[in-house]
MARNU-767569 format. One record per residue (C-alpha): residue in three letters; residue number from 0; x, y, z. Coordinates in Angstrom, 1 decimal. Example, Ala and Ser with C-alpha at 12.3 -4.5 7.8 and 13.67 -1.06 7.14 Angstrom:
residues 2
PT   residuo   num       px       py       pz
PT       ALA     0     12.3     -4.5      7.8
PT       SER     1     13.7     -1.1      7.1
END
This chain:
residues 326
PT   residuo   num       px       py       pz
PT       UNK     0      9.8     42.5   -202.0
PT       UNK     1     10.7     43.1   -205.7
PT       UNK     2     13.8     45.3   -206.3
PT       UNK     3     14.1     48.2   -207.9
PT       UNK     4     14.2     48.0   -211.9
PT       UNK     5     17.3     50.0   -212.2
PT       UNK     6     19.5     49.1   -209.3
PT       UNK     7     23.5     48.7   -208.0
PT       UNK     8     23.4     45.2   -210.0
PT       UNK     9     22.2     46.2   -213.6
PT       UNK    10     24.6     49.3   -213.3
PT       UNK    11     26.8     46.9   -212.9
PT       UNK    12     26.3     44.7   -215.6
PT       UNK    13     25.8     47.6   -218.1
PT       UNK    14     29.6     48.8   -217.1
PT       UNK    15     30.8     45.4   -217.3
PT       UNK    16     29.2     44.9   -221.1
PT       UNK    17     30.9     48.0   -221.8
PT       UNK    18     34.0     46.9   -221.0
PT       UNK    19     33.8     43.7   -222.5
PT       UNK    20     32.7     44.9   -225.7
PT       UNK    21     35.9     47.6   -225.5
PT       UNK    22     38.2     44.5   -224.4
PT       UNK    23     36.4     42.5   -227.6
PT       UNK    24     37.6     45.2   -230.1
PT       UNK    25     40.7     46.1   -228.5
PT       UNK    26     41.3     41.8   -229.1
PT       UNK    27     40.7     42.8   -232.8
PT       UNK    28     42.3     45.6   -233.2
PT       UNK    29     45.9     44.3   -235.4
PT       UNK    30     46.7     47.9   -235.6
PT       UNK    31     47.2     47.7   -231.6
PT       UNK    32     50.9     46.7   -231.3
PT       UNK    33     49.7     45.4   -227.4
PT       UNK    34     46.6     44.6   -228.4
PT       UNK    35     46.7     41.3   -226.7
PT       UNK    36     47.6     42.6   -223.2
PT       UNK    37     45.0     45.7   -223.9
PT       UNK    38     42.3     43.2   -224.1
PT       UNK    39     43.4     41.3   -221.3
PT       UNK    40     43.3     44.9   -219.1
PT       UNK    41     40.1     45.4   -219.5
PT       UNK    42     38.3     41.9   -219.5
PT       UNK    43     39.9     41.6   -216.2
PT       UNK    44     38.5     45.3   -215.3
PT       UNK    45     34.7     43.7   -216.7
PT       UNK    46     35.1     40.5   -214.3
PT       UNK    47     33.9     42.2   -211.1
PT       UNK    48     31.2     44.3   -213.2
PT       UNK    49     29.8     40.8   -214.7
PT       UNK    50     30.3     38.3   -212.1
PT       UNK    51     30.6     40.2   -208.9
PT       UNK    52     27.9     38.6   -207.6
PT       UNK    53     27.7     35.2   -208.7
PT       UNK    54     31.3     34.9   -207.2
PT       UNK    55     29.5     36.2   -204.3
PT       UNK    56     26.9     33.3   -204.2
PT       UNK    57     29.3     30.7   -205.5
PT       UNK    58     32.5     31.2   -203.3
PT       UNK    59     31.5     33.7   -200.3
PT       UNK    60     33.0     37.1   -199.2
PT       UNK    61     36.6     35.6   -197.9
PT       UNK    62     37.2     33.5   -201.5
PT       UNK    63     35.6     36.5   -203.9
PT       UNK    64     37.4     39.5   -202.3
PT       UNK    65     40.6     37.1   -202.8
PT       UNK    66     40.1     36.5   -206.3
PT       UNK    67     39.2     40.4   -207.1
PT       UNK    68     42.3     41.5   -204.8
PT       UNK    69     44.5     39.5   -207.0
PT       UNK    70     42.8     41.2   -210.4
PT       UNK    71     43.4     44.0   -208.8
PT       UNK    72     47.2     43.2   -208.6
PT       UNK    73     47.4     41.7   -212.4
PT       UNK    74     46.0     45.1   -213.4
PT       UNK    75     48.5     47.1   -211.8
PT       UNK    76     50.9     44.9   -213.3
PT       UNK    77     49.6     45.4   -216.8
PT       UNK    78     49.8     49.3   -216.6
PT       UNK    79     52.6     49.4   -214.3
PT       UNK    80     54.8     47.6   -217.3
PT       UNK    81     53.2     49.9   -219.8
PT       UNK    82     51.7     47.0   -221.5
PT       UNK    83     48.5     48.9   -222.7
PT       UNK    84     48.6     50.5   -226.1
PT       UNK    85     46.3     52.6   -228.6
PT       UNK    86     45.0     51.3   -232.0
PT       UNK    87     44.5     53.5   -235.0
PT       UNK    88     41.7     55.7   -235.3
PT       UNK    89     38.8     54.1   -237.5
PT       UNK    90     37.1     56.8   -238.7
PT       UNK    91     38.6     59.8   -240.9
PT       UNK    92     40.0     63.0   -239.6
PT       UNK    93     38.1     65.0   -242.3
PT       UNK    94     35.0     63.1   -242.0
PT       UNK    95     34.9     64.1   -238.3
PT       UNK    96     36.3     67.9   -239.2
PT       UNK    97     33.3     67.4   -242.0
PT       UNK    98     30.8     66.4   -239.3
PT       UNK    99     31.3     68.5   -236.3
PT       UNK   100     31.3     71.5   -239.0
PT       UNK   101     28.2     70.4   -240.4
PT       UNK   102     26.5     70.1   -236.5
PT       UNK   103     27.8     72.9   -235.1
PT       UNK   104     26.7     73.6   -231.2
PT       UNK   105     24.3     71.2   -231.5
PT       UNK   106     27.1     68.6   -230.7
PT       UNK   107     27.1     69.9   -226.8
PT       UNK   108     23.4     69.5   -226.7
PT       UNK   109     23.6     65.4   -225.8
PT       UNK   110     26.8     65.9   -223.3
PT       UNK   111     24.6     69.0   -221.3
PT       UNK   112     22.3     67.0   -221.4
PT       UNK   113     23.7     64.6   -219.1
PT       UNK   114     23.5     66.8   -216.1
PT       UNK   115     20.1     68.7   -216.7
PT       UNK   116     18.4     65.1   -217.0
PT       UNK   117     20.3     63.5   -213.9
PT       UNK   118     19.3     66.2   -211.6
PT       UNK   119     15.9     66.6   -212.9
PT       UNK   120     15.0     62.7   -212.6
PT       UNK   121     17.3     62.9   -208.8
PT       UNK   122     14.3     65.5   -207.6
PT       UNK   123     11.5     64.1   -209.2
PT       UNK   124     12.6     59.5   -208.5
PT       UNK   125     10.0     59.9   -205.7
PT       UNK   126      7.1     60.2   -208.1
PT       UNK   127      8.7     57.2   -210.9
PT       UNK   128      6.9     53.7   -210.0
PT       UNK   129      4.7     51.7   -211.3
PT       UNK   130      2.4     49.6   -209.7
PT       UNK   131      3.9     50.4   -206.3
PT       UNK   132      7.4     49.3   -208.3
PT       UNK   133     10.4     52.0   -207.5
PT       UNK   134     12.0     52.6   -210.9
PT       UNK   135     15.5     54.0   -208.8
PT       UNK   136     17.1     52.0   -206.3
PT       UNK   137     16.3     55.1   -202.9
PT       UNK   138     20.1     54.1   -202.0
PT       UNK   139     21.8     54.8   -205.0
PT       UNK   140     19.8     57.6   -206.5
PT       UNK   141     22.0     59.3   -208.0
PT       UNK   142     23.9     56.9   -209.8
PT       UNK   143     20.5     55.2   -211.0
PT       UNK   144     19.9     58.8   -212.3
PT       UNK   145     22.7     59.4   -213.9
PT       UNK   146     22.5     56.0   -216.1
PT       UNK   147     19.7     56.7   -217.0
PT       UNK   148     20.6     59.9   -218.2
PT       UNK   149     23.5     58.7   -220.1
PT       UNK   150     21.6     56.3   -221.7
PT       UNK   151     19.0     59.3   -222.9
PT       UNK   152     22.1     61.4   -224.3
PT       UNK   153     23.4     58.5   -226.4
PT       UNK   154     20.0     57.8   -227.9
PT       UNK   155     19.9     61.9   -228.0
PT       UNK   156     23.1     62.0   -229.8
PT       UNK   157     22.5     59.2   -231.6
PT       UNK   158     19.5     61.4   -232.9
PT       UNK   159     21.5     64.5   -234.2
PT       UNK   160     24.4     62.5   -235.7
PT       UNK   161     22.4     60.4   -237.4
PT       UNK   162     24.2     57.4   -236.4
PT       UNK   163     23.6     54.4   -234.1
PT       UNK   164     24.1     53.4   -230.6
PT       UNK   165     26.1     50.7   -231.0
PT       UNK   166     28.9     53.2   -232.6
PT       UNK   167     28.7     55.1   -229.7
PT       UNK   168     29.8     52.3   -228.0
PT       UNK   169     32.3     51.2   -230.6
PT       UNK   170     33.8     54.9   -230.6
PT       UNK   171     34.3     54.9   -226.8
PT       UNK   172     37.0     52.3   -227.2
PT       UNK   173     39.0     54.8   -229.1
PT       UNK   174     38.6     57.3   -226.1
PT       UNK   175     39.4     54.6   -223.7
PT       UNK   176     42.5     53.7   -226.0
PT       UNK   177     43.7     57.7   -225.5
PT       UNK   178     43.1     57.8   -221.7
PT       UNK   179     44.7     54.2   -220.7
PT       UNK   180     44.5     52.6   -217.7
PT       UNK   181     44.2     56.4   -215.6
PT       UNK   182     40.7     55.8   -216.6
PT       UNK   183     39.9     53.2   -213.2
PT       UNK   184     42.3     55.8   -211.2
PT       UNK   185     39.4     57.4   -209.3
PT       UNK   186     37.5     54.2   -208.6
PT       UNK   187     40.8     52.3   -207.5
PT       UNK   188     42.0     55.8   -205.3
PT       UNK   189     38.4     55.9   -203.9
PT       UNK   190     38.6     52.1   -202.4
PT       UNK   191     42.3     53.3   -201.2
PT       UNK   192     40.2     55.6   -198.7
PT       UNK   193     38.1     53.0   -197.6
PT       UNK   194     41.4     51.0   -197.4
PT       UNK   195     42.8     53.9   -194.7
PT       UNK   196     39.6     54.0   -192.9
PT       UNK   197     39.5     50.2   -191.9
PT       UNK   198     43.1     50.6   -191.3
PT       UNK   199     42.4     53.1   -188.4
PT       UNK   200     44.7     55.6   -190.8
PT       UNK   201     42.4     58.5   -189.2
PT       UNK   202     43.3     57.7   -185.5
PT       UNK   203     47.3     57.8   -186.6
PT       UNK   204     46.4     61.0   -188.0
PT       UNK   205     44.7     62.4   -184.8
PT       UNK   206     47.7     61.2   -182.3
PT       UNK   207     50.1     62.7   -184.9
PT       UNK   208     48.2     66.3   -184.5
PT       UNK   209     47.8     66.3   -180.8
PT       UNK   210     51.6     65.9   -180.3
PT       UNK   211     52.5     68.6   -183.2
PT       UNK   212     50.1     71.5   -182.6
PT       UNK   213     47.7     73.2   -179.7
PT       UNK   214     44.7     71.5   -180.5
PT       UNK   215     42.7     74.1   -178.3
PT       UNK   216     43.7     76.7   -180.6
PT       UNK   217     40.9     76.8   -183.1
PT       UNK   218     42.5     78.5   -186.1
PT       UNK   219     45.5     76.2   -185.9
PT       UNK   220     43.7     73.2   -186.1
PT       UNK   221     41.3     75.0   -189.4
PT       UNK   222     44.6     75.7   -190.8
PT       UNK   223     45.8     72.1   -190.6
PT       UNK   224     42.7     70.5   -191.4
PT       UNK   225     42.2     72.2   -194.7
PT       UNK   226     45.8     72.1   -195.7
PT       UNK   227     46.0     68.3   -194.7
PT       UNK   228     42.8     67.8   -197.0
PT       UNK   229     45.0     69.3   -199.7
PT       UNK   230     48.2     67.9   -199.4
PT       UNK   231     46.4     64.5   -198.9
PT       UNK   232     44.4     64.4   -201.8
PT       UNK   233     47.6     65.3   -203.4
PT       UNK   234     48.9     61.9   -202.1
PT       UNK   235     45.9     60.1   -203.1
PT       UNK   236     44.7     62.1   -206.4
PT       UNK   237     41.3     62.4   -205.1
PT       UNK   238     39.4     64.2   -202.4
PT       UNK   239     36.7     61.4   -201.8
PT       UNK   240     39.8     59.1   -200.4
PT       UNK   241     41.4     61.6   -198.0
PT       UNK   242     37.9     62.9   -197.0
PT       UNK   243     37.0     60.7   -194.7
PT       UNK   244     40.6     59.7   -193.1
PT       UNK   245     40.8     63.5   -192.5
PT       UNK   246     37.6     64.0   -191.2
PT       UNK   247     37.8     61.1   -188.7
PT       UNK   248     41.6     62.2   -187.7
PT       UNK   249     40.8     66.1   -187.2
PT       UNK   250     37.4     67.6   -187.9
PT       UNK   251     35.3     65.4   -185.6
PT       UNK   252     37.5     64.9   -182.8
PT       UNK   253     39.0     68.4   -182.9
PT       UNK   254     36.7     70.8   -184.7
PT       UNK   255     33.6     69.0   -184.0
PT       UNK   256     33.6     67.6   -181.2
PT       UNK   257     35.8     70.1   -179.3
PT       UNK   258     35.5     73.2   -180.7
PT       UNK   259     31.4     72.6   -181.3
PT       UNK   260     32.2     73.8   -185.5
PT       UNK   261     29.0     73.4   -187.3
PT       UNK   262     29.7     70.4   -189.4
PT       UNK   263     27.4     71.6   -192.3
PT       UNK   264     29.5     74.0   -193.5
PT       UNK   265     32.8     72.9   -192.1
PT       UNK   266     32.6     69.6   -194.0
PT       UNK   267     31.9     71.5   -197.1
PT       UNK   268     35.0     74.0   -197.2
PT       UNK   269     37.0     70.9   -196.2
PT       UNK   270     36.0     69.0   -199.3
PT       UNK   271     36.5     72.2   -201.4
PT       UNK   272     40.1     71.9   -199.9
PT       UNK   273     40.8     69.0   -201.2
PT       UNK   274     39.5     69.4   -204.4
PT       UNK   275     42.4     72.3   -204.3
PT       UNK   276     45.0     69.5   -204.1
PT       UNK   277     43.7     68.0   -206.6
PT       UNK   278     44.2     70.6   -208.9
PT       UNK   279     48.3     70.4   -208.1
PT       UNK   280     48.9     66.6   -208.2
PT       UNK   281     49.4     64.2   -211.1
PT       UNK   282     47.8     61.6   -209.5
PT       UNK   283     44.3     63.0   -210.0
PT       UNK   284     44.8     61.7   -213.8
PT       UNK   285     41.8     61.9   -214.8
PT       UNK   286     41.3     65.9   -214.1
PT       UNK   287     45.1     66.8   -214.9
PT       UNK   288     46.7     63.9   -216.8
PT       UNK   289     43.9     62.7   -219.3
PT       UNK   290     42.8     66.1   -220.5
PT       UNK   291     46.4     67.1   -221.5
PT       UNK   292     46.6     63.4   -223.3
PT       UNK   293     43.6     64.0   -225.0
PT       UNK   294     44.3     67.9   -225.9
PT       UNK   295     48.2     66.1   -227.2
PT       UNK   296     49.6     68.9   -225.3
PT       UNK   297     53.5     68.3   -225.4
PT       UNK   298     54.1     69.0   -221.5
PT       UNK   299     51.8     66.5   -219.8
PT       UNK   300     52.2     68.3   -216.4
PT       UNK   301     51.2     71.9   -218.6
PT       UNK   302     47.8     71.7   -216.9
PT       UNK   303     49.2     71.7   -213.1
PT       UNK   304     51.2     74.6   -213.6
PT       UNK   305     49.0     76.9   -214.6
PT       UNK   306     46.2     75.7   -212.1
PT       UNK   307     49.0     75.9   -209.2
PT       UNK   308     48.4     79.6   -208.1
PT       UNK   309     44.1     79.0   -208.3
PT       UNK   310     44.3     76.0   -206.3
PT       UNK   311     45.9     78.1   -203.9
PT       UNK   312     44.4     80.7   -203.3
PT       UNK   313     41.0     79.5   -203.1
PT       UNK   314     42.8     77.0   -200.0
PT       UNK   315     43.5     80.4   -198.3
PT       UNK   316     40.2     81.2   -199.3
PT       UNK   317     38.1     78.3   -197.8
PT       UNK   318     40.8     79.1   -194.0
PT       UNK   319     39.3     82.5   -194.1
PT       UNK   320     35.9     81.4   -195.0
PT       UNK   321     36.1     78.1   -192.2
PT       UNK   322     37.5     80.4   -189.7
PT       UNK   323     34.7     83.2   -190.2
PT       UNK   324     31.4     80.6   -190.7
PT       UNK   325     32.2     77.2   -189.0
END
């Protein structure tokens, strides 16, 4: 049976050319003071991308999860050491001022785009084939949706600019260069869940509540539950990691399974919880960290402050709301 034409693997490859044509300039790059060690960051980051899976048929599972665990440990290296840096910006301030003047709103018309066209091509995948050939992988949807939407919007903005492509791809190493290595954060914090999971970290967590609190009283247990999904995410800078270690060590056995909660709903306000914490923590970089680099705001941590009192009191919001509905 043939495979889909856009599937996990040619995601994968697309990312990993990406990256190596980011690690190629950032090689070039003489105005990069670390240039060397910038380039080695992210050719290391492209290795699983581009050869994933001919380690896989070359060396096995044991040997290739080896050899990305210790790529994995050279990275953390590279950025704990601060050994990434930022080259000069190519292009001129007042030929960009000149530019976005000249476009107007019509430069937000290729980034909305992005959405619009992923969940319109998400409803409609069933009906894309040819010849009895699936154009999206039915696992991976949404991801196949969304390249392909990305793809659209740079050929779309490409359009409106008047420029090419392959500068949109040359211009993303300057926005990689501003962002640094909290760019791989979420995908790095995301395997950490997975990490906890096989780790049994959600059985811990479920003795740990049965010896602190009444677990027959319902509203104690929705009180923990959503303020654990907070203050975990906070830990791990992303809901999707503490999600399922704190739906495995409370909601199911608790809540679920104990209290009969409809998991519809109560699965949903504990998401929304988390996504609280991650409006309070510095490790969700890429929502708190990266904006505030990229705005040059002088107080990194600006953004956390003022989203502090919102994050809470939506948390007391989603207590009242689990209590009422699940």
């Amino acid at each position: 049976m043939m495979s889909p034409l856009i599937n996990m693997q040619v995601i994968f490859y697309l990312i990993g050319f990406i990256l190596c044509v980011i690690a190629w300039f950032s090689w070039r790059d003489i105005s990069n003071p670390k240039r060397v060690t910038t380039a080695l960051f992210w050719g290391l980051f492209a290795v699983g991308f581009v050869f994933g899976d001919a380690m896989l048929a070359a060396l096995g599972k044991t040997w290739t999860h080896r050899i990305m665990g210790g790529l994995v440990f050279l990275l953390a290296l590279l950025a704990g050491f601060n050994l990434l840096g930022a080259g000069k910006a190519s292009s001129d301030h007042a030929i960009k001022v000149a530019t976005a003047e000249r476009l107007g709103n019509r430069l937000f018309l290729p980034a909305l785009a992005i959405p619009v066209l992923t969940v319109l091509f998400t409803l409609t995948a069933k009906y894309w084939q040819y010849d009895g050939l699936a154009l999206f992988d039915p696992k991976n949807i949404t991801l196949g949706c969304l390249t392909v939407a990305c793809i659209l919007s740079v050929l779309y903005a490409s359009r409106v600019t008047k420029s090419t492509p392959w500068e949109a791809v040359k211009s993303s190493r300057s926005l990689v260069d501003a962002i640094g290595w909290a760019l791989i954060l979420p995908l790095m914090l995301a395997m950490l869940g997975g990490v906890f999971v096989a780790a049994k970290t959600g059985d811990s967590i479920q003795h740990l509540v049965a010896l602190l609190i009444d677990p027959s009283s319902r509203v104690t247990v929705i009180v923990v539950y959503c303020v654990g999904m907070a203050l975990f995410t906070m830990i791990m800078g992303n809901a999707f990691a503490a999600f399922p270690v704190m739906a495995a060590g409370i909601a199911l056995p608790f809540l679920i399974q104990q209290h009969h909660a409809n998991p519809a709903p109560l699965m949903a306000l504990g998401m929304l919880s988390g996504y609280c914490g991650t409006l309070m923590t510095p490790m969700a970089a890429n929502y708190n960290i990266v904006p505030a680099a990229l705005l040059e705001l002088k107080d990194k941590y600006q953004l956390i402050r003022y989203q502090v009192p919102t994050a809470l009191a939506i948390l007391l919001c989603n207590i009242i709301l689990m209590i009422a509905l699940v």
